[in-house]
C-alpha positions as CSV (number, residue, x, y, z in Angstrom):
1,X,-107.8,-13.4,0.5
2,X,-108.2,-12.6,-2.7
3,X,-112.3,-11.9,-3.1
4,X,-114.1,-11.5,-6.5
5,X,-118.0,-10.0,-6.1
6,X,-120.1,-10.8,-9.3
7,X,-122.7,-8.1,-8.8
8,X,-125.8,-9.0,-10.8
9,X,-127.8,-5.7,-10.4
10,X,-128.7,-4.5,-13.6
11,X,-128.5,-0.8,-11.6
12,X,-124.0,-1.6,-11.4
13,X,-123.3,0.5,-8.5
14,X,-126.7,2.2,-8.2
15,X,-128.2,-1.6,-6.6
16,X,-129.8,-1.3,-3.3
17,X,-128.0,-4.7,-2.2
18,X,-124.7,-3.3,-2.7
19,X,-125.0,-1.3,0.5
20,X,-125.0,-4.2,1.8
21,X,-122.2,-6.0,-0.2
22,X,-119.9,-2.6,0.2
23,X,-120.7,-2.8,4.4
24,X,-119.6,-7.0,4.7
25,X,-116.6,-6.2,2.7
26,X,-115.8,-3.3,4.7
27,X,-115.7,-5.6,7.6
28,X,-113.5,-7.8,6.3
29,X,-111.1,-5.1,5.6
30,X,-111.3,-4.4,9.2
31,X,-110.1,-7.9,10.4
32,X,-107.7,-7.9,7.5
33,X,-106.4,-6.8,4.3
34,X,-108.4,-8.3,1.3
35,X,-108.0,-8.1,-2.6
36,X,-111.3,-7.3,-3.5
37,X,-112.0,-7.6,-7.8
38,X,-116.1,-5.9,-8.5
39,X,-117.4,-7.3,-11.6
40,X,-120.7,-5.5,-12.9
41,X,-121.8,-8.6,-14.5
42,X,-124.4,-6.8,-17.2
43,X,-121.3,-5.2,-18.7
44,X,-119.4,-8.3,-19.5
45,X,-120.1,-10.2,-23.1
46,X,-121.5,-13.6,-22.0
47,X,-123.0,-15.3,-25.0
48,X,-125.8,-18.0,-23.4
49,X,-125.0,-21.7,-23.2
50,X,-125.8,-23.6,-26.0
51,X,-125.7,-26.8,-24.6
52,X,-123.6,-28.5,-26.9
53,X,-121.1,-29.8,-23.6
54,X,-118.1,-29.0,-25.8
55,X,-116.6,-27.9,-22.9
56,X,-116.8,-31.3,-21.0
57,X,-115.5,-33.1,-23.6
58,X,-112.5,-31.0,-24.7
59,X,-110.5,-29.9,-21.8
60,X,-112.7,-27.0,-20.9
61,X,-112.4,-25.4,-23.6
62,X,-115.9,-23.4,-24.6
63,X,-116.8,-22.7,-28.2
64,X,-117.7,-18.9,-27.5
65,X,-115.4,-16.4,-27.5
66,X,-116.1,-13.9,-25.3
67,X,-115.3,-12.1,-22.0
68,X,-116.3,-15.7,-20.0
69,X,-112.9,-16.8,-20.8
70,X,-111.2,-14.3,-18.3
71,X,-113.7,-14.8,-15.9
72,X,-113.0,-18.5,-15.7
73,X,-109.4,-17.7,-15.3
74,X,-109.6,-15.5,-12.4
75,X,-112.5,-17.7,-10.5
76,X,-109.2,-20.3,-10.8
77,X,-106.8,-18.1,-8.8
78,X,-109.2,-16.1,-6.3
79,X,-110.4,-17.6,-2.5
80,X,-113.9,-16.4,-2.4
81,X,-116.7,-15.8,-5.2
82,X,-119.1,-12.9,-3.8
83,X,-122.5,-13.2,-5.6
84,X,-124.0,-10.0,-4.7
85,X,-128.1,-9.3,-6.4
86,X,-131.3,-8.4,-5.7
87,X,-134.5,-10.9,-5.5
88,X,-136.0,-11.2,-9.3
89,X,-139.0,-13.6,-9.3
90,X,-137.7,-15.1,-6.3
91,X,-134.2,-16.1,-7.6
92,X,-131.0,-13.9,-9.0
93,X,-131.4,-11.9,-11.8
94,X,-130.7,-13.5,-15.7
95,X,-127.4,-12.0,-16.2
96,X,-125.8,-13.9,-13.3
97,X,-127.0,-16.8,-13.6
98,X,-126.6,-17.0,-17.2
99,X,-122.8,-16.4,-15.9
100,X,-122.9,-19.1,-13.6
101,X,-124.4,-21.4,-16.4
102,X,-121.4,-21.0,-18.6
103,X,-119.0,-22.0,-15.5
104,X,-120.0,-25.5,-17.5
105,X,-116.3,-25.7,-18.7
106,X,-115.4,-26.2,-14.8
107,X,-116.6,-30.0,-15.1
108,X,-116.0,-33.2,-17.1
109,X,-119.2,-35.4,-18.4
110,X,-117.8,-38.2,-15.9
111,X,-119.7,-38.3,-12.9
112,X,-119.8,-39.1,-9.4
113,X,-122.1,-39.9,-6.1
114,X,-122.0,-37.1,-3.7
115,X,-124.0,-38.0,-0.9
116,X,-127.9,-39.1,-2.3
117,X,-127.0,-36.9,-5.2
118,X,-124.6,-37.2,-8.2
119,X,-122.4,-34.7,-9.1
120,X,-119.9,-33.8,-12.4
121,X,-116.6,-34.6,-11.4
122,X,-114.7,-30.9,-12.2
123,X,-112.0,-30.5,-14.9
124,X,-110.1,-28.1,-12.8
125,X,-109.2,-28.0,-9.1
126,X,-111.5,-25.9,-7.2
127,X,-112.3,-27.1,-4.0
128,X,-110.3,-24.2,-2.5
129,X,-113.0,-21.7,-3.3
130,X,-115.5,-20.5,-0.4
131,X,-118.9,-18.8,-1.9
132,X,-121.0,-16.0,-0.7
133,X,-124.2,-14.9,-1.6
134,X,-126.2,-11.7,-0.5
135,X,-129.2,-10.8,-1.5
136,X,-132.1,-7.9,-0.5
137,X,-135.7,-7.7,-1.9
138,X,-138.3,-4.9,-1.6
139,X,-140.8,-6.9,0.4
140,X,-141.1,-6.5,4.2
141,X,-139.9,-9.8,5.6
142,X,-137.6,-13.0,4.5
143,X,-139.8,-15.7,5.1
144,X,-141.5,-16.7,1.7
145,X,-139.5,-14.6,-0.2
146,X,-135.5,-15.8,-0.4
147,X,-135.9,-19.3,-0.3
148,X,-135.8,-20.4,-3.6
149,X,-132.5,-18.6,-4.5
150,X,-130.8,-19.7,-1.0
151,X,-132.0,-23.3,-2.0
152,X,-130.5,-23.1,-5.6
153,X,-127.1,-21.4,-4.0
154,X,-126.9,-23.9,-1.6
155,X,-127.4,-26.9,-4.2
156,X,-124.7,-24.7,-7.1
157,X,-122.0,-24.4,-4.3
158,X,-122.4,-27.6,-1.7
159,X,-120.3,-26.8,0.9
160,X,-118.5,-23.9,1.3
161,X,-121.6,-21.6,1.3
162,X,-122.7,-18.4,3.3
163,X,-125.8,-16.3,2.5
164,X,-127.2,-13.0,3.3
165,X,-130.4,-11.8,2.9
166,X,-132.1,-8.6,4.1
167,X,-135.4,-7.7,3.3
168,X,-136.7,-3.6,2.8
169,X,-133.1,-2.8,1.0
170,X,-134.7,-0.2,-0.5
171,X,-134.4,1.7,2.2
172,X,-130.4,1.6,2.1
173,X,-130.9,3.8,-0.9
174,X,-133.2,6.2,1.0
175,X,-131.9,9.1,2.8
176,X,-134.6,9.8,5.2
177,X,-133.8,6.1,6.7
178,X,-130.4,6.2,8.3
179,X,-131.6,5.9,11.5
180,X,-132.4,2.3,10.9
181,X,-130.0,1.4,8.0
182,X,-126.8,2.7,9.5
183,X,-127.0,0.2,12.5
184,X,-128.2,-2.6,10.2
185,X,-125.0,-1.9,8.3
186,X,-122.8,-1.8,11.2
187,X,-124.1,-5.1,12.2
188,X,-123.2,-6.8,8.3
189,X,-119.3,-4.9,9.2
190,X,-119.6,-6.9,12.1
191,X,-120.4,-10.3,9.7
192,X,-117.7,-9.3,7.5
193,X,-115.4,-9.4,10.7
194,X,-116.4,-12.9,11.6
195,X,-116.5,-14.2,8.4
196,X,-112.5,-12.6,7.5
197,X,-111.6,-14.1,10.7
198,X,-113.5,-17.4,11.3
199,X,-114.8,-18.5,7.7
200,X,-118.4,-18.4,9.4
201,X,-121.1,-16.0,10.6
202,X,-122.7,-16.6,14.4
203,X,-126.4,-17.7,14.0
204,X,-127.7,-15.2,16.2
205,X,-125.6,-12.2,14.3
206,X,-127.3,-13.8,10.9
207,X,-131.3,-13.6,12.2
208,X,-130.6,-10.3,13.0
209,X,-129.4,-9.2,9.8
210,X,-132.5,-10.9,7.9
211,X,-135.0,-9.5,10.3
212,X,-137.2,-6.3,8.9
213,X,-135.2,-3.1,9.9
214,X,-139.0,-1.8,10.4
215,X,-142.3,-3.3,11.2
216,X,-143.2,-5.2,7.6
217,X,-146.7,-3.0,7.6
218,X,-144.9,0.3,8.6
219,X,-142.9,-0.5,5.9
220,X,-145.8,-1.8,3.1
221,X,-147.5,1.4,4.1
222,X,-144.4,3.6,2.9
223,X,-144.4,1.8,-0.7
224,X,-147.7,1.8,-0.9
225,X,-148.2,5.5,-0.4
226,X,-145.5,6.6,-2.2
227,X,-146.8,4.6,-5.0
228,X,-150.1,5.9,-5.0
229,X,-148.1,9.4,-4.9
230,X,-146.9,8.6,-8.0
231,X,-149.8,7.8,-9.7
């Protein structure tokens, strides 16, 4: 497959949720080769939308000029899109989804029903593509926390949709805590396994992976002495 990972960490390669984006990819290697494309979205020129649905009027053709344009091009030819961030104010940070807005060109101002919902019917054929997101936050637990990105993922990419999330990923960044982040990762290879060979990710692998690699006040304890450390 050929796999492109939008990774919107303003940190690039330093981002705590790419330990966890590197590990599922690493399992997917393992079940079979993959073509794997990393885009460090905060180094790409992507002007904002201006709203002026140019795009869905014209062909798809958007009035900037900038590094979008390849992007669009390669969405078009890969399998699977990899959205790979942290938790900012309880969604994906601005750079992405300021990429994802000017996707726009993708669809036509025609519309159709989709369930109870309408939806733009797309200027270019890409109902082949499968979407992935993973996300990690600092706090100690999911619940509360990753909802209102999985619930805007799920509505941006009906369908073919598979999300991650894994609470306390600072600690993949942490030394001092491999003894409970290397078999956290080994369990996300595992994920990347499933998902290279059956498209999906057992339900029971999944809570595991979302669950709090230590007790939430353990971990609030941590952070909040090393902050007072600080200070």
């Amino acid at each position: 497959m050929k796999i492109i990972v939008f990774n919107g960490s303003p940190k690039r390669e330093k981002s705590d949720t790419l330990h966890i984006t590197r590990a599922f990819l690493e399992g997917m290697q393992e079940a079979e080769p993959q073509e794997v494309n990393m885009i460090n979205v905060i180094d790409k020129h992507i002007e904002f939308c201006s709203g002026c649905l140019c795009c869905m009027r014209n062909g798809g053709v958007c009035r900037h000029n900038d590094d979008m344009r390849s992007i669009l091009e390669e969405i078009l030819v890969s399998d699977v899109l990899l959205f790979s961030f942290p938790l900012y104010c309880y969604g994906m940070p601005a750079v992405l989804k300021n990429m994802i807005e000017r996707t726009l060109p993708f669809s036509s101002m025609a519309m159709q029903k989709a369930g109870d919902s309408y939806e733009h019917i797309g200027q270019a054929d890409f109902s082949h593509l499968k979407y992935i997101m993973i996300c990690g936050c600092g706090f100690p637990n999911s619940t509360h926390n990753f909802e209102p990105a999985e619930a805007q993922f799920r509505f941006m990419f009906r369908g073919n949709s598979t999300i991650i999330t894994v609470p306390e990923s600072p600690m993949f960044n942490a030394p001092e805590a491999v003894a409970v982040t290397l078999p956290r990762l080994a369990l996300i290879r595992e994920a990347g396994r499933q998902y290279a060979q059956n498209g999906m990710i057992d339900a029971r692998l999944s809570a595991q992976i979302c669950s709090p690699m230590i007790p939430e006040e353990m971990y609030a304890d941590i952070v909040n002495g090393e902050f007072k450390q600080k200070n």
